[in-house]
BAKOLNU-184220 format. One line per 5 residues: number of its first residue (from 1); for each residue z, y, x of C-alpha. Coordinates in nm, 3 decimals, m for minus. Example, Ala and Ser with C-alpha at 12.3 -4.5 7.8 and 13.67 -1.06 7.14 Angstrom:
2
1> 0.780,m0.450,1.230 | 0.714,m0.106,1.367 $
***
This chain:
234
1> 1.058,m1.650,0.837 | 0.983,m1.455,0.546 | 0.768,m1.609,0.323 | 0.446,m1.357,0.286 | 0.415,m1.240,m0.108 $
6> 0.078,m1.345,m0.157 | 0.104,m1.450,m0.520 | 0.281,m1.155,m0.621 | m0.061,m0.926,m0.435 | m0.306,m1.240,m0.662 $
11> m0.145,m1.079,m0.981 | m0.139,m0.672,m0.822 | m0.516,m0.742,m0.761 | m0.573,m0.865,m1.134 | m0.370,m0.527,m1.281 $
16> m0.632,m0.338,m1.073 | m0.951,m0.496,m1.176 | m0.840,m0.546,m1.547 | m0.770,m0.146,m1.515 | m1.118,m0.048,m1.372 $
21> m1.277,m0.311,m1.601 | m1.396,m0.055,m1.857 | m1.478,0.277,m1.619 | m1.784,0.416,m1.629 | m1.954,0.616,m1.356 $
26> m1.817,0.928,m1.514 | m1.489,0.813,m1.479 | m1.530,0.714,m1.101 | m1.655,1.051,m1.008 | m1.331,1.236,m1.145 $
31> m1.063,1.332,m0.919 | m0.801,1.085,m0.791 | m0.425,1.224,m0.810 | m0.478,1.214,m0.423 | m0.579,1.567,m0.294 $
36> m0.989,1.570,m0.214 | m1.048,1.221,m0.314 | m1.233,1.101,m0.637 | m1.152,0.769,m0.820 | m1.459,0.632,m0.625 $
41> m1.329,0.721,m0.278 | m0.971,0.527,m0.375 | m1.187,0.227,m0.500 | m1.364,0.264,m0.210 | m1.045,0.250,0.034 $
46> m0.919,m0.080,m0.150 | m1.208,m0.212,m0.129 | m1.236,m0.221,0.261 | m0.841,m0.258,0.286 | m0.912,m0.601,0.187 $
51> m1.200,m0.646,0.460 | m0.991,m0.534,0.682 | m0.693,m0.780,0.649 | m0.956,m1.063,0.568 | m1.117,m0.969,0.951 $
56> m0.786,m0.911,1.109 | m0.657,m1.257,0.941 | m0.986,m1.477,1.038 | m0.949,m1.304,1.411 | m0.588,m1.423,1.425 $
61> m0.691,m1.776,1.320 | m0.862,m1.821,1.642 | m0.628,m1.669,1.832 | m0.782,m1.374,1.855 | m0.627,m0.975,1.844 $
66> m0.898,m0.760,1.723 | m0.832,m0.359,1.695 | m0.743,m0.305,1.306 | m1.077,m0.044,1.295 | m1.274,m0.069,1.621 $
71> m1.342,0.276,1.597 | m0.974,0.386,1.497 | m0.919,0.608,1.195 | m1.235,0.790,1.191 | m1.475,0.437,1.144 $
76> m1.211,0.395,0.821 | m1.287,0.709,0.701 | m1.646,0.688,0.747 | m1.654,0.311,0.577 | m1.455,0.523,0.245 $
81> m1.686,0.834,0.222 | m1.971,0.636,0.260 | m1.885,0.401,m0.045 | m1.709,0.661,m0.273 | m2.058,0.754,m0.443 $
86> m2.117,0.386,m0.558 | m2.125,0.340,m0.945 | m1.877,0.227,m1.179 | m2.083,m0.143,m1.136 | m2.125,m0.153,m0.708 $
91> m1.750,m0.048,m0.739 | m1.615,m0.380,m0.943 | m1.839,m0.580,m0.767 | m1.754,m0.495,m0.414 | m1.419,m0.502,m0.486 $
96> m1.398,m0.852,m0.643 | m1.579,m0.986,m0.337 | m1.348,m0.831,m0.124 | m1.089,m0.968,m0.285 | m1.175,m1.305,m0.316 $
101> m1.255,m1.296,0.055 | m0.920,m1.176,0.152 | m0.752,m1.503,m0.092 | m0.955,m1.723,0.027 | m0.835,m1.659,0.388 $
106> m0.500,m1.588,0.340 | m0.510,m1.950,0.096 | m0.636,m2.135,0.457 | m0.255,m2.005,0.656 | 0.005,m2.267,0.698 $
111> 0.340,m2.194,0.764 | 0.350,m2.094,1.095 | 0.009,m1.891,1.122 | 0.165,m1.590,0.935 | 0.347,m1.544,1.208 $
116> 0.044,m1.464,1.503 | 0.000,m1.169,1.575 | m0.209,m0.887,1.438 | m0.328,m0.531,1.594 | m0.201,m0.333,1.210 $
121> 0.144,m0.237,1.300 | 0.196,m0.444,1.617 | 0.345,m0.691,1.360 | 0.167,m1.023,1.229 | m0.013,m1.183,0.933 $
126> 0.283,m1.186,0.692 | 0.325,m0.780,0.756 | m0.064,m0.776,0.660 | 0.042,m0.912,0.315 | 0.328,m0.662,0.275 $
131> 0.142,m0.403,0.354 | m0.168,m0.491,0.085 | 0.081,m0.564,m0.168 | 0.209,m0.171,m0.116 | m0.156,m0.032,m0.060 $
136> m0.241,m0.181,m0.432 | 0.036,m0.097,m0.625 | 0.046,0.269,m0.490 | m0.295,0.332,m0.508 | m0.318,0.194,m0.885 $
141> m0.075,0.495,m0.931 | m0.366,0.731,m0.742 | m0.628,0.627,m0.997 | m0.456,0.821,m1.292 | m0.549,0.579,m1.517 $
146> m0.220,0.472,m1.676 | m0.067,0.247,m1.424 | 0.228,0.451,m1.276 | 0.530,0.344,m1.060 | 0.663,0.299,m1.379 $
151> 0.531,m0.026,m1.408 | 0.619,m0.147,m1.026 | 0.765,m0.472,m0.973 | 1.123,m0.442,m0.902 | 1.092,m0.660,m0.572 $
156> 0.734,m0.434,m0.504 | 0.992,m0.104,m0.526 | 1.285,m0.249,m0.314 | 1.027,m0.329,m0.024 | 0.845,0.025,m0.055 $
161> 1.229,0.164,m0.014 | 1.296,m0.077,0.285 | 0.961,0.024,0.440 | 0.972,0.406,0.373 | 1.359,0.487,0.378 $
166> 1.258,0.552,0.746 | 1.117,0.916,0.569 | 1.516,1.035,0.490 | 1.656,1.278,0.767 | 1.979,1.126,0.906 $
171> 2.248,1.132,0.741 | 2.111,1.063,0.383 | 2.157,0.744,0.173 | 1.953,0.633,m0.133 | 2.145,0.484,m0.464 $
176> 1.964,0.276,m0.698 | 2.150,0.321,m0.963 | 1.973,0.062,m1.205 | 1.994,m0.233,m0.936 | 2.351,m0.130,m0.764 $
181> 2.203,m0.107,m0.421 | 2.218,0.105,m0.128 | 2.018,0.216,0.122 | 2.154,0.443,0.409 | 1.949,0.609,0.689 $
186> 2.147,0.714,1.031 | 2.470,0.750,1.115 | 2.729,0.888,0.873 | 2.634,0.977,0.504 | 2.572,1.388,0.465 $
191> 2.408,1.370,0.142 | 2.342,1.113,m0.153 | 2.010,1.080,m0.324 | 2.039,0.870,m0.684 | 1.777,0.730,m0.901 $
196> 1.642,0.427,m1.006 | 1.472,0.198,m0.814 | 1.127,0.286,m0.907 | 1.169,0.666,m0.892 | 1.313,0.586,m0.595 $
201> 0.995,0.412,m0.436 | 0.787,0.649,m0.565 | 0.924,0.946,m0.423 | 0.960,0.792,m0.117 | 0.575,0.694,m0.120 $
206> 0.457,1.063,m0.220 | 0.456,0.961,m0.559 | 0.565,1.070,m0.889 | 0.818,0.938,m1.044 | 0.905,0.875,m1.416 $
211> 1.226,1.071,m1.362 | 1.301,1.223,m1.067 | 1.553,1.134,m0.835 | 1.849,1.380,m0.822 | 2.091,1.511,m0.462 $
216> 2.379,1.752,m0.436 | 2.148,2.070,m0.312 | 1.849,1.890,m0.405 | 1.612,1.652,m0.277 | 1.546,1.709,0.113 $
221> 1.216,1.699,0.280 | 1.124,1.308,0.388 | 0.982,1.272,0.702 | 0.640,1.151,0.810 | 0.452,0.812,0.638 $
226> 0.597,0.531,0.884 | 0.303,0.546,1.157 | 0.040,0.275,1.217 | m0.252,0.471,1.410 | m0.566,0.237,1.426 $
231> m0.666,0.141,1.768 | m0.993,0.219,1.896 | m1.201,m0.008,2.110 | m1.137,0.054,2.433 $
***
């Protein structure tokens, strides 16, 4: 079984609070780099990202498969807009404890409880950790506060490409030019897309990159963010 990357999310969660260490509540009210969100509502989304996984994670100790939002996408949203406005202060602070809550849960798995089964994804615990380790990393990038995919971990970038290369039409490969791998997506190879690793990742993700990747014809439209629709109760 894969082991889950929980030390490498530990030191993604210390990047992000040493960056929002310093902001102000002026700073937290500015606009985000994602369209109709402030600072405060990204903050706010990490924030209960971590509840989240810390519930679904204590649920699947006991055995038990809880809905990842019991009332599906639009109780997330509500949870965000609702805790956007908080000051610079309420931000770091509900944050931390999130944080610490999520650890300390994940520090209580043994080997073989990463694998039961969680409602995110139809997948399990150890997906949970993938999928926080991606949420931090590309939503430090969102914050516009110096933190770019510039600055991803190599082994961060390579999983965003595994999880997102699903985004290529058929027929298109990725080269990562700086780490001599390959990626392709369908049958045959129609087109080529080159670029280092990170740029890679981050276009994938939505992102942008430090230099952007280049294809014969140019870069084609990606596909839809890999799907995981909360389930509502009932």
């Amino acid at each position: 079984m894969t082991h889950p990357p929980t030390a490498e999310v530990a030191r993604a969660h210390l990047v992000l609070q040493d960056l929002i260490a310093d902001l102000d509540d002026a700073h937290v009210r500015e606009p985000s780099a994602l369209p109709g969100w402030l600072r405060g509502h990204v903050l706010a989304h990490l924030t209960d990202n971590a509840r989240m996984f810390a519930r679904l994670a204590e649920h699947a100790l006991r055995g038990e498969l809880v809905p990842t939002y019991d009332g599906g996408a639009d109780e997330r949203d509500a949870i965000i807009e609702a805790a956007a406005g908080r000051g610079a202060g309420e931000h770091r602070a509900a944050l931390a404890g999130q944080i610490i809550h999520l650890e300390s849960v994940w520090a209580k798995m043994s080997e073989t409880d990463w694998g039961r089964p969680v409602s995110f994804r139809d997948a399990d615990l150890t997906a949970t950790v993938f999928a926080r380790w991606r949420e931090v990393w590309i939503h430090l990038a969102d914050l516009g506060l110096g933190v770019g995919p510039e600055v991803w971990p190599l082994g961060l970038a390579a999983h965003a490409v595994d999880f997102l290369s699903s985004r290529l039409p058929a027929g298109a490969s990725l080269h990562a030019v700086d780490v001599g791998r390959q990626w392709p997506h369908g049958d045959g190879t129609e087109v080529v897309i080159t670029g280092r690793l990170r740029d890679l990742a981050a276009w994938l993700a939505g992102r942008a990159p430090a230099t952007s990747p280049t294809a014969p014809g140019g870069l084609p439209e990606l596909g839809p963010w890999p799907p995981h629709p909360p389930a509502p109760r009932g």
